[in-house]
C-alpha distance (Angstrom), angle and dihedral (degrees) to the residues before:
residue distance angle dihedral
X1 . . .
X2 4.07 . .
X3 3.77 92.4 .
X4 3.60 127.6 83.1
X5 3.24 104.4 -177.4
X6 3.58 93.7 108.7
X7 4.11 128.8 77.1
X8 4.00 89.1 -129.3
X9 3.91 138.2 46.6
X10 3.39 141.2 -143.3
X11 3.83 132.4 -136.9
X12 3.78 135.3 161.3
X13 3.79 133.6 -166.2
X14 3.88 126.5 -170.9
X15 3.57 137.1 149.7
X16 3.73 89.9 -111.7
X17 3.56 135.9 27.0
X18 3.67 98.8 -102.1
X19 3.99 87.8 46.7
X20 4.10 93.5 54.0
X21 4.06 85.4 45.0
X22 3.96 91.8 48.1
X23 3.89 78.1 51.3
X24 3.57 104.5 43.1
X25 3.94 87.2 55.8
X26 3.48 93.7 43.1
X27 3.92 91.6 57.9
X28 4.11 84.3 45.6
X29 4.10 90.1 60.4
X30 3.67 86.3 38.7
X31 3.66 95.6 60.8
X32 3.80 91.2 39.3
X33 4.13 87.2 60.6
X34 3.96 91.4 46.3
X35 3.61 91.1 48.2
X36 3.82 86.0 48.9
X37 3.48 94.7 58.8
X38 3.46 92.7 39.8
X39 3.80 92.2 60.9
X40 3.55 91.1 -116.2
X41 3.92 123.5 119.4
X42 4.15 118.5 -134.8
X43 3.61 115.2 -148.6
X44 3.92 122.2 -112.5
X45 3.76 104.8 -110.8
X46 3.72 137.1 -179.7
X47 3.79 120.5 -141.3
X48 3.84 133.0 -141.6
X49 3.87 106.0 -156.3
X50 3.62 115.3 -161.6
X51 3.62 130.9 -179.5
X52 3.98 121.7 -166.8
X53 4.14 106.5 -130.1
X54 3.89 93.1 -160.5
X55 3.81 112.6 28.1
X56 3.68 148.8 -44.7
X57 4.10 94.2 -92.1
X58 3.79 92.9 54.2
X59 3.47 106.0 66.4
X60 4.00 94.8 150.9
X61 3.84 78.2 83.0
X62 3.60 106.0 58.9
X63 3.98 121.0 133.6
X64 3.90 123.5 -145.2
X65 3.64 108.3 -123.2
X66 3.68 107.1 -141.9
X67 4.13 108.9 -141.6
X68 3.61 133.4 167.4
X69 4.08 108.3 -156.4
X70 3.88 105.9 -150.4
């Protein structure tokens, strides 16, 4: 996540690209739970996930990865 306006982060890891997204929204409704229970409320956000088709220092080429979390 580029934004850090937030008191948490996100992350996710997969062997794949769909995996690591499955992940990454996983540890999204993860946080939201904790926060629950913590009394504290986490914001509804929507995602843009990119991946880069070529390599980390050309960024100019990065693809939106269209995902549907269900």
């Amino acid at each position: 996540m580029d934004c850090y306006d937030f008191d948490f982060g996100l992350a996710g890891f997969g062997n794949t690209s769909n995996e690591a997204i499955a992940d990454f929204y996983e540890a999204y409704e993860q946080e939201k739970r904790m926060s629950l229970k913590e009394g504290k409320e986490t914001p509804e956000l929507v995602f843009d996930i990119f991946y880069d088709l070529v390599g980390a220092e050309q960024v100019k080429n990065q693809t939106k990865v269209e995902y549907e979390y269900a």
